[in-house]
BALOBA-1460 file (C-alpha; in Angstrom, 3 decimals):
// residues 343
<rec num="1" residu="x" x="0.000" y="0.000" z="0.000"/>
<rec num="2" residu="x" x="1.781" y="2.923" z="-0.927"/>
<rec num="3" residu="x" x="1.309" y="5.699" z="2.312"/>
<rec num="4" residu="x" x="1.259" y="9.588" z="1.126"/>
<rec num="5" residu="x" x="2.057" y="11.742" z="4.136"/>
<rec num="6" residu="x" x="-0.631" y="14.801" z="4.773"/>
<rec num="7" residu="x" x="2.022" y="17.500" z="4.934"/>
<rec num="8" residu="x" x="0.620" y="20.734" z="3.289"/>
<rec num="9" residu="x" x="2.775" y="24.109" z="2.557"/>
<rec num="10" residu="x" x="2.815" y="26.291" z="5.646"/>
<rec num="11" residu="x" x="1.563" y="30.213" z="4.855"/>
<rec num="12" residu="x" x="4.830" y="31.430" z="3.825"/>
<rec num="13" residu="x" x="5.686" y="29.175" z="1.302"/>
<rec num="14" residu="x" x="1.951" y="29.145" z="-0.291"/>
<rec num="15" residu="x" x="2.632" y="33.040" z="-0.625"/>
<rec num="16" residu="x" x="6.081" y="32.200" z="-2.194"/>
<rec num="17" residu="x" x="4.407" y="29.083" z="-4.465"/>
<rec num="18" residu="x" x="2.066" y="32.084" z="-5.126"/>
<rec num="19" residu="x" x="4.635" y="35.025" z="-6.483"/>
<rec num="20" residu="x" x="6.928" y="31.905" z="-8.318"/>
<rec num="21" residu="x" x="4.279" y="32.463" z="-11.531"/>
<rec num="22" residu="x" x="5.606" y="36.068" z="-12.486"/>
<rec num="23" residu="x" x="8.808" y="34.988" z="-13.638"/>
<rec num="24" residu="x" x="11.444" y="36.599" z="-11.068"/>
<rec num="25" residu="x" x="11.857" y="33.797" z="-9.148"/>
<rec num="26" residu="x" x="14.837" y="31.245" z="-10.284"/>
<rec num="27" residu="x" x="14.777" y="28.815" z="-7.040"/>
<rec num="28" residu="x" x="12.801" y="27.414" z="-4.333"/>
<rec num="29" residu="x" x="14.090" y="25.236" z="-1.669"/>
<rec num="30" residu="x" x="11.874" y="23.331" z="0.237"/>
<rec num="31" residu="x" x="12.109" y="21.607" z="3.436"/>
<rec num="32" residu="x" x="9.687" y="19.595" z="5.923"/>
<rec num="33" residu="x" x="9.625" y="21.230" z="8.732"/>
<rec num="34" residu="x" x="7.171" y="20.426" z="11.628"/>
<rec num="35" residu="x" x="5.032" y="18.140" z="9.807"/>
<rec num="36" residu="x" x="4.357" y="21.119" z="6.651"/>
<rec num="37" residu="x" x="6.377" y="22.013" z="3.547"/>
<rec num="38" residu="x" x="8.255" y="24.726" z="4.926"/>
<rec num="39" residu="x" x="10.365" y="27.180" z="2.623"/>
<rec num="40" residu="x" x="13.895" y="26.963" z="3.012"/>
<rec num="41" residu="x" x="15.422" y="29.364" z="0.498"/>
<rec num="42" residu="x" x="14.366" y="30.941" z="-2.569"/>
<rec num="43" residu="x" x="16.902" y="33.496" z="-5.219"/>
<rec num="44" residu="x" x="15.955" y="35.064" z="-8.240"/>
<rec num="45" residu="x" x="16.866" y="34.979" z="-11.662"/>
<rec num="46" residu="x" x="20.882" y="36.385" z="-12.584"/>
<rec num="47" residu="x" x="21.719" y="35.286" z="-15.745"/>
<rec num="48" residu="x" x="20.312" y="32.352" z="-17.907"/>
<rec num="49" residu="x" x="18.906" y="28.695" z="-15.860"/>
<rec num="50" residu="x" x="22.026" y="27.092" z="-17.667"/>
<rec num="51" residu="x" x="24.690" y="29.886" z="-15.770"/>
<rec num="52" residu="x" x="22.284" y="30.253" z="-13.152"/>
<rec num="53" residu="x" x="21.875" y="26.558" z="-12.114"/>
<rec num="54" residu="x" x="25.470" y="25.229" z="-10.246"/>
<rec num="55" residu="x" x="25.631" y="28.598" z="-8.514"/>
<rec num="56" residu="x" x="22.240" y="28.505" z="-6.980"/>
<rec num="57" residu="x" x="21.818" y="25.488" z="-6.157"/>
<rec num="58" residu="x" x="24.855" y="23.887" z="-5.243"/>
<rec num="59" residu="x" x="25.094" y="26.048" z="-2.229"/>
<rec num="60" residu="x" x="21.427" y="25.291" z="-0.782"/>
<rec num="61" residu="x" x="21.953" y="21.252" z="-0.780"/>
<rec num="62" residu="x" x="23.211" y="19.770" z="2.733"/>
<rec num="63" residu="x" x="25.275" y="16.413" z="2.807"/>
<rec num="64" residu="x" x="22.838" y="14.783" z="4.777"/>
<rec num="65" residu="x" x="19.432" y="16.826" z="4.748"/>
<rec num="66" residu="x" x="17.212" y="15.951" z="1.976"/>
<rec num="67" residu="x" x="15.005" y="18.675" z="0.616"/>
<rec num="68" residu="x" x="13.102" y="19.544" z="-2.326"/>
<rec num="69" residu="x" x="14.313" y="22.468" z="-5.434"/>
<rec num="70" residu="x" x="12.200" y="23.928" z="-7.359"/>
<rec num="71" residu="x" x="14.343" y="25.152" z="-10.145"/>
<rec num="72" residu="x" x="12.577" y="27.268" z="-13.159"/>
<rec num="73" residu="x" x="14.050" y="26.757" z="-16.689"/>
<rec num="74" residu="x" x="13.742" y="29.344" z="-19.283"/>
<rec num="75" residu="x" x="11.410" y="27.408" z="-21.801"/>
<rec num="76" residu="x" x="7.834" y="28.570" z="-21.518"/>
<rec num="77" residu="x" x="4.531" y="26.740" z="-21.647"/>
<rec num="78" residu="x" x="0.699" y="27.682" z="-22.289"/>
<rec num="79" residu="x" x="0.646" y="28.317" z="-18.633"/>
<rec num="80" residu="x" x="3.768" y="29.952" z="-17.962"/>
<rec num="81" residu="x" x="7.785" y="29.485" z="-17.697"/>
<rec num="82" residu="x" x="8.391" y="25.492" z="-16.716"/>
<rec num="83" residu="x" x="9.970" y="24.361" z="-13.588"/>
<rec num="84" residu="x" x="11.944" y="21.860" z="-12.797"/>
<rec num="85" residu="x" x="12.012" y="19.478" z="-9.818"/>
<rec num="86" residu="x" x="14.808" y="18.112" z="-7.983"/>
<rec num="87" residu="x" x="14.223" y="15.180" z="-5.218"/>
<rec num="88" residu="x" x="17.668" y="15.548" z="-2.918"/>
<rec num="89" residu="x" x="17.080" y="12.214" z="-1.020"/>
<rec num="90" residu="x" x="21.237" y="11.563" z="-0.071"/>
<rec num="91" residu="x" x="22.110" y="7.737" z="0.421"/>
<rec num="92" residu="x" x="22.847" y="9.119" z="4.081"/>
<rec num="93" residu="x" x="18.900" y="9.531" z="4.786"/>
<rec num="94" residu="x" x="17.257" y="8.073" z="7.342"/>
<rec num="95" residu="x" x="14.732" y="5.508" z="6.400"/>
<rec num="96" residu="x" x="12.087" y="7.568" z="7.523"/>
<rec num="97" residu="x" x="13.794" y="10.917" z="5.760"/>
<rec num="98" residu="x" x="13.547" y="8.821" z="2.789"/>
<rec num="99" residu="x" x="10.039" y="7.682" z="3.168"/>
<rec num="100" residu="x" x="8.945" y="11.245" z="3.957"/>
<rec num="101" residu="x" x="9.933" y="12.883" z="1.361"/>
<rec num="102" residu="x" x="9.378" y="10.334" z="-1.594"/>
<rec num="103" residu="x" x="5.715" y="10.269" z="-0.025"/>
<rec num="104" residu="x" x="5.279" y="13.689" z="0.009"/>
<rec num="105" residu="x" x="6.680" y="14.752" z="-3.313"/>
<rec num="106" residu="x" x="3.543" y="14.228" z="-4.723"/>
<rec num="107" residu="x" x="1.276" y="17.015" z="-2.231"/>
<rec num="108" residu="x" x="4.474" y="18.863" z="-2.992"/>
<rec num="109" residu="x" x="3.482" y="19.304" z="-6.595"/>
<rec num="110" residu="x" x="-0.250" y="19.459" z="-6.266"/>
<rec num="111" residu="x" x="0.400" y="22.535" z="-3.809"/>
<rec num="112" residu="x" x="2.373" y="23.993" z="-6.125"/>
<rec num="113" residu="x" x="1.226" y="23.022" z="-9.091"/>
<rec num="114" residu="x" x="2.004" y="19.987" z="-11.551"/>
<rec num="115" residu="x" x="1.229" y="21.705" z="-14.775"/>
<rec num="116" residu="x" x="4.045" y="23.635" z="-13.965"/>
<rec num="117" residu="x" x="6.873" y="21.182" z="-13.784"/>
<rec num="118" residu="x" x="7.860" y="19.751" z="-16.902"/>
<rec num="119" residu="x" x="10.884" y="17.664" z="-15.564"/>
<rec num="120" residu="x" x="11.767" y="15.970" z="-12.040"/>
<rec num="121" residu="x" x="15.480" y="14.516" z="-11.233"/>
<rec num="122" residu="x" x="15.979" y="12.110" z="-8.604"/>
<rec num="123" residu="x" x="18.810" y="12.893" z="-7.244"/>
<rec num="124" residu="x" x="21.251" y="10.935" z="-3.929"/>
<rec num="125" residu="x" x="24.659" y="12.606" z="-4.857"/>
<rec num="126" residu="x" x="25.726" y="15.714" z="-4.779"/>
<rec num="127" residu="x" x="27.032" y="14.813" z="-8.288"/>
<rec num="128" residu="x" x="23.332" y="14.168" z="-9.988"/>
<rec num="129" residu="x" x="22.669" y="17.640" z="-8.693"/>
<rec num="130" residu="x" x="24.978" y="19.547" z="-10.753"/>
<rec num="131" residu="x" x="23.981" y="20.498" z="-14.381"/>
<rec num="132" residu="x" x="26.163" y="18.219" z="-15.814"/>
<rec num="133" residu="x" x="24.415" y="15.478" z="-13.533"/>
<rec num="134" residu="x" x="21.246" y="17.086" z="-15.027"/>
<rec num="135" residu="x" x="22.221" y="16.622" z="-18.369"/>
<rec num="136" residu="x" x="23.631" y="12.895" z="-18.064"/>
<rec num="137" residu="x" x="20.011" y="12.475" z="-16.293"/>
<rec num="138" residu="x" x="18.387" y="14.003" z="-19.800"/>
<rec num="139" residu="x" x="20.604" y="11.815" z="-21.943"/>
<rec num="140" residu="x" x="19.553" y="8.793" z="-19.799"/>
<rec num="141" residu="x" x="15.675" y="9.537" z="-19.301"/>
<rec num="142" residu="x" x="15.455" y="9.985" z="-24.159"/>
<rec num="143" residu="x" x="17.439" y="6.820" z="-24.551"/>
<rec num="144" residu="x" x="15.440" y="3.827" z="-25.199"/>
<rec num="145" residu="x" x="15.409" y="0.852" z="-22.808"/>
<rec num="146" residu="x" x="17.346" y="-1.832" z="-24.135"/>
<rec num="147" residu="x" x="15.614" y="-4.286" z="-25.173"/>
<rec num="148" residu="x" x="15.623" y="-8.311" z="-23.694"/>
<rec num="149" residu="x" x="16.490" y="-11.201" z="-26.086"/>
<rec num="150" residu="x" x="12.596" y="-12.132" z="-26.478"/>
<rec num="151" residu="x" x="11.556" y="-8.190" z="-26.581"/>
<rec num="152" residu="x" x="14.107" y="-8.413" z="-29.643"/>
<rec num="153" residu="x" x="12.642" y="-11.540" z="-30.997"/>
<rec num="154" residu="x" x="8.881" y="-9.708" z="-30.546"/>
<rec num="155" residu="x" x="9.949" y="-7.492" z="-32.675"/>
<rec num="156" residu="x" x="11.509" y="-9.237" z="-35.590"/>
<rec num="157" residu="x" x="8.040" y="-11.244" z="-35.393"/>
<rec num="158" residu="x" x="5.906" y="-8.435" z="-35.995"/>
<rec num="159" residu="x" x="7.888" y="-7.237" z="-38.769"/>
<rec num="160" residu="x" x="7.253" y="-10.296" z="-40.687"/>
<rec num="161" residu="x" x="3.634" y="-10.261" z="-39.710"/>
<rec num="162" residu="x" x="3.100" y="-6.660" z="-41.907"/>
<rec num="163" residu="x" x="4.603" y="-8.363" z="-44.864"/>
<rec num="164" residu="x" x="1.685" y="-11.360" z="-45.444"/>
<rec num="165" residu="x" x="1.219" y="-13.256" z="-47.933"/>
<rec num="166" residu="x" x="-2.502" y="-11.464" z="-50.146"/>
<rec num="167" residu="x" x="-5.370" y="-13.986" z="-50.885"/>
<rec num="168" residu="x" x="-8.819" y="-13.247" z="-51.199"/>
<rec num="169" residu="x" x="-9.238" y="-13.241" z="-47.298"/>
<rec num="170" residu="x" x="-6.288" y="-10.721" z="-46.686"/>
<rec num="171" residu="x" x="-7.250" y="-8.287" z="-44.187"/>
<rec num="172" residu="x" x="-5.539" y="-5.077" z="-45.014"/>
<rec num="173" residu="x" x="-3.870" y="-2.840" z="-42.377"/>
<rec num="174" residu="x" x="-5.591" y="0.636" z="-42.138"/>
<rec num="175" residu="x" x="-4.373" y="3.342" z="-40.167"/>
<rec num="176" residu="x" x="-6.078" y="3.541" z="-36.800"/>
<rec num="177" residu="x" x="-5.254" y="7.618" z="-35.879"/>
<rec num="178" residu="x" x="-1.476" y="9.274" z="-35.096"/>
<rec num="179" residu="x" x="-0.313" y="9.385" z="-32.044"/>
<rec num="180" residu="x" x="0.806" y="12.303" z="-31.054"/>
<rec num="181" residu="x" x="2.831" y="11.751" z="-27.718"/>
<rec num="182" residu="x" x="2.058" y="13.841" z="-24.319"/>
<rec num="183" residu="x" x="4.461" y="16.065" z="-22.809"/>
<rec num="184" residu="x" x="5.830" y="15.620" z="-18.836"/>
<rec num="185" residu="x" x="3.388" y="18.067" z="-17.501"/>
<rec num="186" residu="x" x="0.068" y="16.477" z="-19.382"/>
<rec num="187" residu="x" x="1.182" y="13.160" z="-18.067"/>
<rec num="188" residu="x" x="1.379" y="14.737" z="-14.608"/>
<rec num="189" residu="x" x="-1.857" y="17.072" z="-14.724"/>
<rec num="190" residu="x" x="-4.050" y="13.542" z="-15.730"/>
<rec num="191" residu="x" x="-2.817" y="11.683" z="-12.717"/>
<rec num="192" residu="x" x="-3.253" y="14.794" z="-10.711"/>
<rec num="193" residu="x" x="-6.440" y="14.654" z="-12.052"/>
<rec num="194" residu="x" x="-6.890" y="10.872" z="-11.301"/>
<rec num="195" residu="x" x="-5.866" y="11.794" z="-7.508"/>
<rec num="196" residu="x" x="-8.127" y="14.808" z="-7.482"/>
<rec num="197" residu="x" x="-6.626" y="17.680" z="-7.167"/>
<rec num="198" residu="x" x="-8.733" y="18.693" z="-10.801"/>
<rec num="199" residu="x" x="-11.776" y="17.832" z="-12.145"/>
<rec num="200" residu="x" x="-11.093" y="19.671" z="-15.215"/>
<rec num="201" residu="x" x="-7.870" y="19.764" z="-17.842"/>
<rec num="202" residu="x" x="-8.134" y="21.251" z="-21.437"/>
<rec num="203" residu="x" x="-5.518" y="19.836" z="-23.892"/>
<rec num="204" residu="x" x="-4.188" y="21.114" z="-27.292"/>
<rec num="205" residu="x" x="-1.658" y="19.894" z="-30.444"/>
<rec num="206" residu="x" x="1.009" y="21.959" z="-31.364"/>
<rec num="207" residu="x" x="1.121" y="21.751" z="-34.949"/>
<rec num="208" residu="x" x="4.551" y="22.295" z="-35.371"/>
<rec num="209" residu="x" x="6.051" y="19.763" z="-32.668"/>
<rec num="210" residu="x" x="3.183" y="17.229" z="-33.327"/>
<rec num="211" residu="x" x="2.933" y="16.676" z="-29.261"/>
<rec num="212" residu="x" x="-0.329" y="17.090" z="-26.945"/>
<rec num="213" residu="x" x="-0.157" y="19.860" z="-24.238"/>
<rec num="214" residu="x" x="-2.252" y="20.631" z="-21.128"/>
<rec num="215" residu="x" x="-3.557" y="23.923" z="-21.525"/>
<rec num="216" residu="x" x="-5.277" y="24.569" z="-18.527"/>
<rec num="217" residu="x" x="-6.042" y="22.912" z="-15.290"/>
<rec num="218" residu="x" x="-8.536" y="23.623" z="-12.219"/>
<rec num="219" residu="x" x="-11.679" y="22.781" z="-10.411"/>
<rec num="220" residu="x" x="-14.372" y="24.086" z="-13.111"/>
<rec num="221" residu="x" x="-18.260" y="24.221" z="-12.593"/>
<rec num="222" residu="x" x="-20.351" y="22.924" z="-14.845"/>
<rec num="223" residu="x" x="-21.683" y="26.526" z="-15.231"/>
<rec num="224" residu="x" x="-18.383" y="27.673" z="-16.203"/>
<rec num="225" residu="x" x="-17.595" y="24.701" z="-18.677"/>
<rec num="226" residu="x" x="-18.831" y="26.626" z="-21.904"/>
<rec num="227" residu="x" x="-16.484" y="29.463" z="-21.215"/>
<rec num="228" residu="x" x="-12.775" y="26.989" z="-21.118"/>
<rec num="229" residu="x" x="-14.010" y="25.874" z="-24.845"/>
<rec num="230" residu="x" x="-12.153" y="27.987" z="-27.837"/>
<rec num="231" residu="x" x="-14.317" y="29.659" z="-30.284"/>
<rec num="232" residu="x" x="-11.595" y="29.859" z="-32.681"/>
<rec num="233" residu="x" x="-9.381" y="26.470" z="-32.158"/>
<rec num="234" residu="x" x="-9.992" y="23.108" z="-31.539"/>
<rec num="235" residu="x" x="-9.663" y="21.617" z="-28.091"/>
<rec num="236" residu="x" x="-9.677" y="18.328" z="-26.007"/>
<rec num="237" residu="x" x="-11.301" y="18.371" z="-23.069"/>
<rec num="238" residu="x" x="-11.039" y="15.740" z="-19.933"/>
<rec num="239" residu="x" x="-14.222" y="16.461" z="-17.047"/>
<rec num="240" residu="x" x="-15.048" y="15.083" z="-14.064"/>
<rec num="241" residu="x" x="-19.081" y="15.472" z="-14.218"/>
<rec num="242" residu="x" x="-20.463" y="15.295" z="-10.394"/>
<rec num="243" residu="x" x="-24.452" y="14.226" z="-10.911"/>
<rec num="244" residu="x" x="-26.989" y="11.834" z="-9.271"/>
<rec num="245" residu="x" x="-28.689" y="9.765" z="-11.113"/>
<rec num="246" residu="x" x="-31.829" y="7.539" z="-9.766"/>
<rec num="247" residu="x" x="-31.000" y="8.521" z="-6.107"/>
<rec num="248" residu="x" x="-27.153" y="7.416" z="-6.871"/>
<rec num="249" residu="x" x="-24.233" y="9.927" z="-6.581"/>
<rec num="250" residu="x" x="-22.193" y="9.494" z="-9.958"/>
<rec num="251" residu="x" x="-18.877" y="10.876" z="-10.566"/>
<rec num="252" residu="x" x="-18.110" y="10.356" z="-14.345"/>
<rec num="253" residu="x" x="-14.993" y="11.251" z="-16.859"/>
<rec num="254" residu="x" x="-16.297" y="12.556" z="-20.148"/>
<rec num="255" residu="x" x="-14.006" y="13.270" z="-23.100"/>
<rec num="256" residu="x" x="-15.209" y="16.509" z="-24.951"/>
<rec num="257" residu="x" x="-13.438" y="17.030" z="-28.182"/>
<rec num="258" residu="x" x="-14.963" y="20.499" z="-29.665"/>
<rec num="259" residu="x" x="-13.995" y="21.435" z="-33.371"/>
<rec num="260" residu="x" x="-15.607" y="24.839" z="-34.021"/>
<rec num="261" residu="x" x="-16.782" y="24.063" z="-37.807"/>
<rec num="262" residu="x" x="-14.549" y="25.294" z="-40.450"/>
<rec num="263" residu="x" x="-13.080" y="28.138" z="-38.307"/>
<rec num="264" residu="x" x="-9.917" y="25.908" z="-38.312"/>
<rec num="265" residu="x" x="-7.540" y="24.966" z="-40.674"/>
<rec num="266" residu="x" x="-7.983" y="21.508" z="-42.697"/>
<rec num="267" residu="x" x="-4.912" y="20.468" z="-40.724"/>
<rec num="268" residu="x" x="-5.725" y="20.820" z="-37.220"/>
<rec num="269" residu="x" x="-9.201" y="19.209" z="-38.249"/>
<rec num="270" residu="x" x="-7.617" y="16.206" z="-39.275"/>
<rec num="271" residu="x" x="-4.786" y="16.624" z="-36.582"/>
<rec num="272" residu="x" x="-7.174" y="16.928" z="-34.061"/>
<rec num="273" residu="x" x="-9.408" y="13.536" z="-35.971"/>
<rec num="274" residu="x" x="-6.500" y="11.340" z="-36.453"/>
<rec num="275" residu="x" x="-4.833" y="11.915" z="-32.671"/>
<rec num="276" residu="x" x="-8.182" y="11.451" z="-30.556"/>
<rec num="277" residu="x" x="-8.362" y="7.378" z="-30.641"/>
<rec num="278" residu="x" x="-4.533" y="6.944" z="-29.794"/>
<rec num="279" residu="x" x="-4.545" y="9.837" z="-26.915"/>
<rec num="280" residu="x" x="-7.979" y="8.099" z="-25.497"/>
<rec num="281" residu="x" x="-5.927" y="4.887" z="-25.119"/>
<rec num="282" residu="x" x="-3.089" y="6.915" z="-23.303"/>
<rec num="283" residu="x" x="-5.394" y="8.029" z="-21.190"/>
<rec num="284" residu="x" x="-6.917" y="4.513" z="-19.983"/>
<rec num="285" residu="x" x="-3.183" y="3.695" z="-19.419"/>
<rec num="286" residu="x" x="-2.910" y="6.516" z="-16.811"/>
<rec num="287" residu="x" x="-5.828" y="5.242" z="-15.263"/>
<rec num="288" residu="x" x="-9.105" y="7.529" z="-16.932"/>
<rec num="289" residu="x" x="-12.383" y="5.644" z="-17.371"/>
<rec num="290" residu="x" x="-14.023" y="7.699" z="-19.766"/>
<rec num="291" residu="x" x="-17.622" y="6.764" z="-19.688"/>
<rec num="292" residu="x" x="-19.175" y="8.841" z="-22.303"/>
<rec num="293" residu="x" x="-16.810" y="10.519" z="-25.542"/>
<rec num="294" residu="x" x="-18.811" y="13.444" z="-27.123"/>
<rec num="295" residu="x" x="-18.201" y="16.031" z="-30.141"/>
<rec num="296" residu="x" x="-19.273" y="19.381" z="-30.125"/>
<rec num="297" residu="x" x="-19.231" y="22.274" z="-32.267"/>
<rec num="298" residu="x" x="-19.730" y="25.034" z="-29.196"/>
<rec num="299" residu="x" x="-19.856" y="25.402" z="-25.683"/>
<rec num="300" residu="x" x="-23.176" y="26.227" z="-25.225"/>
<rec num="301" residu="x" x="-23.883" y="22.754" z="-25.922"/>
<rec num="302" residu="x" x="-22.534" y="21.426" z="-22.568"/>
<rec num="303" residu="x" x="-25.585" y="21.742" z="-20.487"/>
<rec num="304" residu="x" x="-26.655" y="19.542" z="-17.416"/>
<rec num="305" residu="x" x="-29.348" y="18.207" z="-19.329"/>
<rec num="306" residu="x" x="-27.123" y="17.768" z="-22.366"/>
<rec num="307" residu="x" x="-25.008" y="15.520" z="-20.222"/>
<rec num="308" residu="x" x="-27.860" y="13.937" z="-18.037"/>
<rec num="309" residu="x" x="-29.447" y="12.400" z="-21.762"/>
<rec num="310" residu="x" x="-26.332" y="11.392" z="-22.968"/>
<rec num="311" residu="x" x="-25.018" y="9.407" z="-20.035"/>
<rec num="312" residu="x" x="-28.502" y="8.223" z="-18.983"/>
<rec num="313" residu="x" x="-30.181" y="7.807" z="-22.229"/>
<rec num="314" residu="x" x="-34.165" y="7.676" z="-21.440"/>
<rec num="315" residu="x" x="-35.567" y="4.078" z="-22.413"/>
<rec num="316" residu="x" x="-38.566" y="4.028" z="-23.664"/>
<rec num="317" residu="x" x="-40.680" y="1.449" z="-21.673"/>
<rec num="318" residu="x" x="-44.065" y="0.982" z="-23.321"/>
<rec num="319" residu="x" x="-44.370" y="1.120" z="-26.566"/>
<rec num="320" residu="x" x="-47.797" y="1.553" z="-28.196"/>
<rec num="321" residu="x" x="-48.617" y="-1.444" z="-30.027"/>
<rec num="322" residu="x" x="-49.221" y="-1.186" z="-33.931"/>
<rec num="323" residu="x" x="-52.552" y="0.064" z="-34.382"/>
<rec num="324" residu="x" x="-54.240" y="-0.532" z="-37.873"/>
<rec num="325" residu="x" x="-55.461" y="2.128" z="-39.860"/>
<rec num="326" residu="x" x="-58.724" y="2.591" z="-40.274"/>
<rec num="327" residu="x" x="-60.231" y="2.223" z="-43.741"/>
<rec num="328" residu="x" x="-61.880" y="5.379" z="-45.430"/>
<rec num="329" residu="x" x="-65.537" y="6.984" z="-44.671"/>
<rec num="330" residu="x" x="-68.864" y="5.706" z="-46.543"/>
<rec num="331" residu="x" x="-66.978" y="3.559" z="-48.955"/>
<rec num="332" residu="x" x="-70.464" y="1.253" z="-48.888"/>
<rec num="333" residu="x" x="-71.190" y="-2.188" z="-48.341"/>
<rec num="334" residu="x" x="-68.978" y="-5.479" z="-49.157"/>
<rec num="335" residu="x" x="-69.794" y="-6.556" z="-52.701"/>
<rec num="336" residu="x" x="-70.284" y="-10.201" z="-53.256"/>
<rec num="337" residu="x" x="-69.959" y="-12.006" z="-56.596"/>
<rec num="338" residu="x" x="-71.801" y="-15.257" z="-56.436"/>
<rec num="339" residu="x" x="-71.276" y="-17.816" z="-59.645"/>
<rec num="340" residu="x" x="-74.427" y="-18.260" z="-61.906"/>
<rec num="341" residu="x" x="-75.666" y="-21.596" z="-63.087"/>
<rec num="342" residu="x" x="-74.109" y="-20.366" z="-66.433"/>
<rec num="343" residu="x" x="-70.491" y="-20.556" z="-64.958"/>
């Protein structure tokens, strides 16, 4: 059973977590202090993160005392400048330094925010901390896994199976969507999601990069819902819809994907087409049950009662019976035709 300890940021460092979004702010150290996430340190911006990054930090890291660093890079997302964050957990620890903080590293990023950081480095030498430690840790975390003699042998088999021999009862291949892979901070916004710190995230393609971003992230009424969809730009959406439904409290994911007509470009249409069946199955993987996947053209179609029918359909439970038409007015009585003695 894996045990998350409840230790929250103290005032101070909420008000620091707070002021880190303007972009002044290079480093924040934080420590657990008195059962809450306590700040330690923070310095602002000199020079670029890269010059910025051995002299800051370096300094702020004890032997023996583990501690967290928030550390913001220079690259910028939809929500703001990304951060980086760096688990110092020395060998030295105590066992229950070690389960502390490893437990607590994930409050630590609801608190502040996981949209925000893009990249996390585990680090129990003063070595990994350095930027040259940060940049083996890069080089390590793009390389692929090697792969095991039967992963290898996996492979060569499912080469062969594309190449098949064509009969009449071939089944062709046909492309089933693009997959378009998720940046650090989506991953981490859908299983902040999944642990409830949203009930809400709004995703978007970058064209250019070909790679799915979180766009925004936050506790949304379903009031509000209409206003986080683009009039002007296509958009993923992932809610959490709170409703009762025959006396039972339901809490339900629904996928939105809204495509505003032909306001968009032909590409993002068919970006936006061919990427939603691959992304839905990354989702399941991070542990979403979508119940109900919808299209829309607008946000003012994302109603309670829009919802309510399509997750609870209404059956229909007596239908009227066939009812044969009656035959028109005064048409007279049945005619007969009797043979003759003739016939």
């Amino acid at each position: 059973i894996k045990f998350q300890f409840q230790f929250t940021a103290n005032e101070q460092l909420s008000k620091v977590f707070g002021k880190a979004k303007n972009g002044k702010l290079r480093l924040i150290k934080v420590s657990i202090e008195n059962e809450q996430l306590s700040c330690g340190a923070t310095a602002e911006a000199k020079k670029d993160w890269e010059k910025d990054y051995d002299k800051l930090i370096s300094p702020l890291l004890e032997k023996d005392v583990p501690c967290y660093i928030l550390y913001r890079l220079d690259a910028k997302i939809p929500l703001g400048h990304s951060w980086l964050l760096i688990s110092w957990i020395p060998d030295t620890s105590t066992i229950r330094q070690k389960m502390v903080y490893a437990s607590t590293k994930a409050t630590l990023k609801t608190e502040f925010g996981s949209a925000y950081i893009t990249e996390e480095l585990h680090a129990t030498t003063l070595d990994e901390t350095t930027l040259e430690g940060y940049r083996r840790h890069k080089q390590e975390f793009s390389a692929p896994a090697p792969l095991t003699t039967r992963e290898e042998e996996l492979k060569e088999l499912r080469k062969t199976e594309v190449h098949t021999e064509i009969s009449t009862n071939t089944r062709h291949q046909t492309l089933g969507g693009i997959n378009c892979p998720l940046t650090e901070s989506t991953v981490s916004a859908v299983r902040d999601l999944v642990l409830g710190s949203y009930d809400y995230l709004q995703f978007r393609i970058d064209l250019e990069e070909e790679r799915i971003h979180v766009s925004h992230a936050g506790k949304v009424e379903l009031g509000d819902l209409p206003k986080h969809v683009p009039e002007d730009h296509a958009r993923y959406h992932l809610f959490l819809f709170r409703h009762t439904h025959e006396g039972d409290y339901l809490e339900s994911y629904v996928f939105i994907y809204s495509m505003p007509g032909y306001a968009c470009s032909v590409r993002e249409r068919m970006m936006y087409s061919s990427c939603k069946a691959p992304f839905l199955e990354e989702l399941a993987a991070l542990g979403v049950d979508v119940v109900k996947k919808l299209e829309i053209d607008s946000g003012s179609e994302l109603t309670e009662p829009y919802l309510q029918d399509e997750l609870h359909p209404k059956k229909i439970l007596h239908r009227p019976a066939f009812a044969k038409p009656k035959g028109p007015p005064n048409r007279g009585a049945k005619r007969l035709t009797r043979p003759t003695a003739d016939d």
